[in-house]
C-alpha positions as CSV (number, residue, x, y, z in Angstrom):
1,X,-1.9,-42.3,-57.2
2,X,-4.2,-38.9,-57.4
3,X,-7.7,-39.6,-59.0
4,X,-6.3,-38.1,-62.1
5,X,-3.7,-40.9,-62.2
6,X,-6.8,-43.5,-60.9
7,X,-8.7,-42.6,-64.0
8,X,-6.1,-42.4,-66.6
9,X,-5.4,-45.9,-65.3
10,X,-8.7,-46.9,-65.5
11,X,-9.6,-45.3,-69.0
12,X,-6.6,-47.1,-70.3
13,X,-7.1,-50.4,-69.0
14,X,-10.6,-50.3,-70.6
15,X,-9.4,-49.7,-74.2
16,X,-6.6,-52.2,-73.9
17,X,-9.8,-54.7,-73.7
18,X,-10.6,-53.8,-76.9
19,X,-7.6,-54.8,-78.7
20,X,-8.1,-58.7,-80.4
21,X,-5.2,-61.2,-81.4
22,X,-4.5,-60.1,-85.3
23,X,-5.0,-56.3,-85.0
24,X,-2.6,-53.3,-86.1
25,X,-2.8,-51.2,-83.1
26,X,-2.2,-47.5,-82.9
27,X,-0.5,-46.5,-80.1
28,X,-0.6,-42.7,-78.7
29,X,1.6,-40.5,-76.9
30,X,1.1,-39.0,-73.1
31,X,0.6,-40.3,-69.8
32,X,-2.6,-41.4,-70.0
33,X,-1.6,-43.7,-73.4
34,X,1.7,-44.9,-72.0
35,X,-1.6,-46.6,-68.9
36,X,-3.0,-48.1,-72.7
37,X,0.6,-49.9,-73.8
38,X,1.4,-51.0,-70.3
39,X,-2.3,-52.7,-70.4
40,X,-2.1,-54.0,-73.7
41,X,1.4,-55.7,-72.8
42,X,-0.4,-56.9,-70.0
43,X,-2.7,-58.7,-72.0
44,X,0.3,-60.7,-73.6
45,X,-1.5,-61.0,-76.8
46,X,0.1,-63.4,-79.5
47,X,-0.4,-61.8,-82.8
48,X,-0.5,-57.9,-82.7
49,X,1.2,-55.2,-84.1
50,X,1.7,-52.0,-82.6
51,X,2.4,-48.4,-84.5
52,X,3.6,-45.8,-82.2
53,X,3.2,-41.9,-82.8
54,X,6.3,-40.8,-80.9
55,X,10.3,-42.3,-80.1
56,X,8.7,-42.5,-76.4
57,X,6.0,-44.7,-76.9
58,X,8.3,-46.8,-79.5
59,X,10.7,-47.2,-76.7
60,X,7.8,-48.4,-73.7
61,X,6.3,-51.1,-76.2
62,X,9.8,-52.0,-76.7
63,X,10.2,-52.2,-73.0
64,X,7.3,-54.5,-72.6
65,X,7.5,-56.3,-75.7
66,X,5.3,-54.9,-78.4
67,X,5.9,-56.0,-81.7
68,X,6.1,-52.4,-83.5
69,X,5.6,-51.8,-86.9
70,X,6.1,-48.7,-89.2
71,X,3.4,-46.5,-90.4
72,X,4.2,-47.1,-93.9
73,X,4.2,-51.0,-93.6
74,X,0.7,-51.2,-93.1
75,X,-2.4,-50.5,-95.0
76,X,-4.7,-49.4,-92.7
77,X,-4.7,-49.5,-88.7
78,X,-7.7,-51.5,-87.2
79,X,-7.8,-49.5,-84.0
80,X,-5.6,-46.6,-82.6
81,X,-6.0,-45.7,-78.7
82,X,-4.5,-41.9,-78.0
83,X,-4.7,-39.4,-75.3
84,X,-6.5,-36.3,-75.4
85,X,-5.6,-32.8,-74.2
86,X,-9.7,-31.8,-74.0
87,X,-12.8,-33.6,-75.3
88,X,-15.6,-30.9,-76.9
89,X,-19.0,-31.1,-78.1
90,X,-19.5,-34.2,-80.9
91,X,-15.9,-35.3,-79.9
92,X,-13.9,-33.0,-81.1
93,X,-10.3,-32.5,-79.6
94,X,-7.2,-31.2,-78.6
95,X,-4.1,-33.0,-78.7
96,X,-0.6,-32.4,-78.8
97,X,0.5,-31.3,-75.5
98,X,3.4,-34.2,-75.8
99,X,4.4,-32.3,-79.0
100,X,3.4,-35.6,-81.0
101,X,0.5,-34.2,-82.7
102,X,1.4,-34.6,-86.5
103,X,2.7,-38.5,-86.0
104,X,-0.8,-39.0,-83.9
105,X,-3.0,-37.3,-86.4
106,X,-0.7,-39.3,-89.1
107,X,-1.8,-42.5,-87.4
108,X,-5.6,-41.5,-86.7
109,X,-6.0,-40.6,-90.4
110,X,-5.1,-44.2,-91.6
111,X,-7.2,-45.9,-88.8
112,X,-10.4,-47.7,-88.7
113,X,-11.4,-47.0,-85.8
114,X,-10.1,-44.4,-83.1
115,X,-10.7,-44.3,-79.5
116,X,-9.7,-41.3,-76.9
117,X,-9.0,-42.1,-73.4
118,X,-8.8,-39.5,-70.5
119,X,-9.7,-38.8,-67.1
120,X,-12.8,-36.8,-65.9
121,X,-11.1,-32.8,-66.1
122,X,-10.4,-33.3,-69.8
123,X,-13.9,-33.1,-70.8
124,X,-15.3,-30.0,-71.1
125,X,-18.1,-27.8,-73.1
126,X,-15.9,-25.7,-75.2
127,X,-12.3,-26.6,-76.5
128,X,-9.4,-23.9,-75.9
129,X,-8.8,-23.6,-72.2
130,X,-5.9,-26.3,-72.9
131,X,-3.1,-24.1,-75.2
132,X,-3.8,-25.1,-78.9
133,X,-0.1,-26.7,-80.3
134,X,0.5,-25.6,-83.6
135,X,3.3,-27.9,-84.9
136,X,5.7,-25.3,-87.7
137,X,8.6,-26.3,-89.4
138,X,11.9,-24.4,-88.3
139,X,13.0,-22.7,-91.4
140,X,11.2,-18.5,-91.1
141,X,9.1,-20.0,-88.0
142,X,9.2,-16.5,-86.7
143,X,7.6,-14.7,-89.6
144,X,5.2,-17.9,-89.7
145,X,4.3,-17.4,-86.2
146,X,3.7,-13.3,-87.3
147,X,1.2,-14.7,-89.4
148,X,-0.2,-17.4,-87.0
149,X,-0.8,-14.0,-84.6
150,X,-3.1,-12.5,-87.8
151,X,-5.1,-15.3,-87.7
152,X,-5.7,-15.7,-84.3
153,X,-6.4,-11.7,-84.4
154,X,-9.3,-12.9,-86.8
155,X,-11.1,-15.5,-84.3
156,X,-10.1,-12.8,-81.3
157,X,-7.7,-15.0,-80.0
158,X,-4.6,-14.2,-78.1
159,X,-1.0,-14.9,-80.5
160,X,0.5,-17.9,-80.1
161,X,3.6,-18.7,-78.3
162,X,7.0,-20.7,-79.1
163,X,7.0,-23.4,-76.6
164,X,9.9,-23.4,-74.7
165,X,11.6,-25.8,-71.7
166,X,14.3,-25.8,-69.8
167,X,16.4,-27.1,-72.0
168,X,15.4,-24.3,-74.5
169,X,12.8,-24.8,-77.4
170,X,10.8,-27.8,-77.8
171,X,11.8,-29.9,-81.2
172,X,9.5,-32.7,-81.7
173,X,10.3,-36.1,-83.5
174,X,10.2,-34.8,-86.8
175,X,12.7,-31.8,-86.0
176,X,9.6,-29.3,-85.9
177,X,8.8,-26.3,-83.1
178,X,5.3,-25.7,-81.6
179,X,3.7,-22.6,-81.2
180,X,0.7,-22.7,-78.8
181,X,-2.6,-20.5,-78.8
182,X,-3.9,-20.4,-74.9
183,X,-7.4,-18.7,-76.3
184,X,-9.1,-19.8,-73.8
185,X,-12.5,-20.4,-75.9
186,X,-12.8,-21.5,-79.4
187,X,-16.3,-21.1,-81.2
188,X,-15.8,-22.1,-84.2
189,X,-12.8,-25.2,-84.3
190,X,-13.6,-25.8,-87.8
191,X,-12.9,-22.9,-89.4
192,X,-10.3,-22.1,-87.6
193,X,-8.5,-25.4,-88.0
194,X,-8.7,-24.7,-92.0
195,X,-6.9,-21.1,-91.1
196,X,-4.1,-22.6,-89.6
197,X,-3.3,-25.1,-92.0
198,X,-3.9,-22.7,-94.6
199,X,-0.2,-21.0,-93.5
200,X,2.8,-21.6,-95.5
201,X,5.2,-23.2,-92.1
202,X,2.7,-24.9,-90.4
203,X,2.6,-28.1,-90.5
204,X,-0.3,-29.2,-88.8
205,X,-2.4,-28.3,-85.4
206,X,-3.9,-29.9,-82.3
207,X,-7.3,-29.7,-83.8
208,X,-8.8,-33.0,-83.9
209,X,-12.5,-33.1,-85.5
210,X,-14.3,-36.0,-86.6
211,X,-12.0,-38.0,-85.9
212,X,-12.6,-39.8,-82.9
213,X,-15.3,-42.8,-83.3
214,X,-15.4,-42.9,-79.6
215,X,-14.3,-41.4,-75.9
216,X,-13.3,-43.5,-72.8
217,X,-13.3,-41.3,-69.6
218,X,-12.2,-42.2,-66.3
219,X,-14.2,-41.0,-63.6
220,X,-14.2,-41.3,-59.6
221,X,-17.8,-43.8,-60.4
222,X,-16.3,-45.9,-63.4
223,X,-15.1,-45.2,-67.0
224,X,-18.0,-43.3,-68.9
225,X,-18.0,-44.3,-73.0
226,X,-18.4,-40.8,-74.6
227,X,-19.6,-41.3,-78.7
228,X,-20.2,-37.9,-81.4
């Protein structure tokens, strides 16, 4: 494996430990995660329940034999562990370079207590190097993503782009496109997180601000415990 891969591994296997016997467990999306389930499994814990934020990660715990539970069958979730696209100042994110960022945000909202996990190039002083993912619903997503370019002309930012594959446009679980914004810099995340969400078609965005109760990041000398 590359260091990147060492880390992720790492990062993951360190969260895992914090999982007890009787919690509801979020469980994120991405490859550093998927290092997260495979731990957890590992663990062979006798009374958890896991809630996945994608069909993929749904389909690994099944693999290793996660109990999996829906979203809407539990109260609260006692601890979600998720990947992160880049770690800012105070915690703040980006996520949703799996195209799972409305089902992870879903998941963080209703948690207790949520941890990111990542290796050591994912932290860095200013979000927006990493393409923001702005998830919008199907239906006029071309005049949407008009209006998405206004705003981004507001925060001098670069229009956002309809992600595509090769299999053509990428639909995520819930039947919804993503535009991305590669900005390269965002100084103010806060106000431009309200923006977006402000737009009649967007569903939700990559923008994930105090949120995160805690960072676990692999690096070459050990796994570094980031808090806000």
């Amino acid at each position: 494996m590359s260091s990147a891969d060492d880390q992720k591994r790492a990062s993951g296997e360190t969260a895992a430990q914090l999982v007890e016997n009787g919690m509801v467990v979020g469980l994120g999306t991405g490859s550093t995660a998927a290092w997260f389930v495979k731990a957890l499994a590992a663990r062979k814990l006798t009374d958890i329940k896991g809630v996945p934020t994608s069909d993929a990660t749904a389909a690994l715990a099944r693999e290793l034999g996660i109990p999996l539970v829906a979203l809407d069958d539990v109260k609260t979730i006692d601890l979600t562990v998720d990947g992160a696209d880049e770690i800012g100042p105070g915690l703040s994110l980006i996520k949703g370079g799996g195209a799972a960022l409305l089902r992870e945000k879903l998941v963080w909202e209703a948690s207790t207590r949520c941890v990111a996990i990542a290796d050591a190039a994912k932290r860095v002083p200013a979000l927006g190097k990493f393409p923001l993912p702005i998830e919008v619903v199907r239906f006029g997503h071309v005049h949407t993503g008009h209006r998405l370019a206004d705003i981004a002309a507001e925060f001098d930012l670069p229009p956002p782009r309809l992600r595509t594959a090769e299999r053509g446009v990428v639909v995520t679980d819930g039947g919804n496109l993503i535009y991305d914004m590669a900005s390269g810099r965002i100084d103010e995340p806060a106000a431009l997180a309200t923006a977006l969400k402000s737009v009649t078609g967007v569903v939700d965005h990559g923008l994930f601000l105090d949120l995160a109760d805690e960072a676990l990041v692999g690096t070459d000398e050990g796994v570094v415990r980031l808090v806000p």
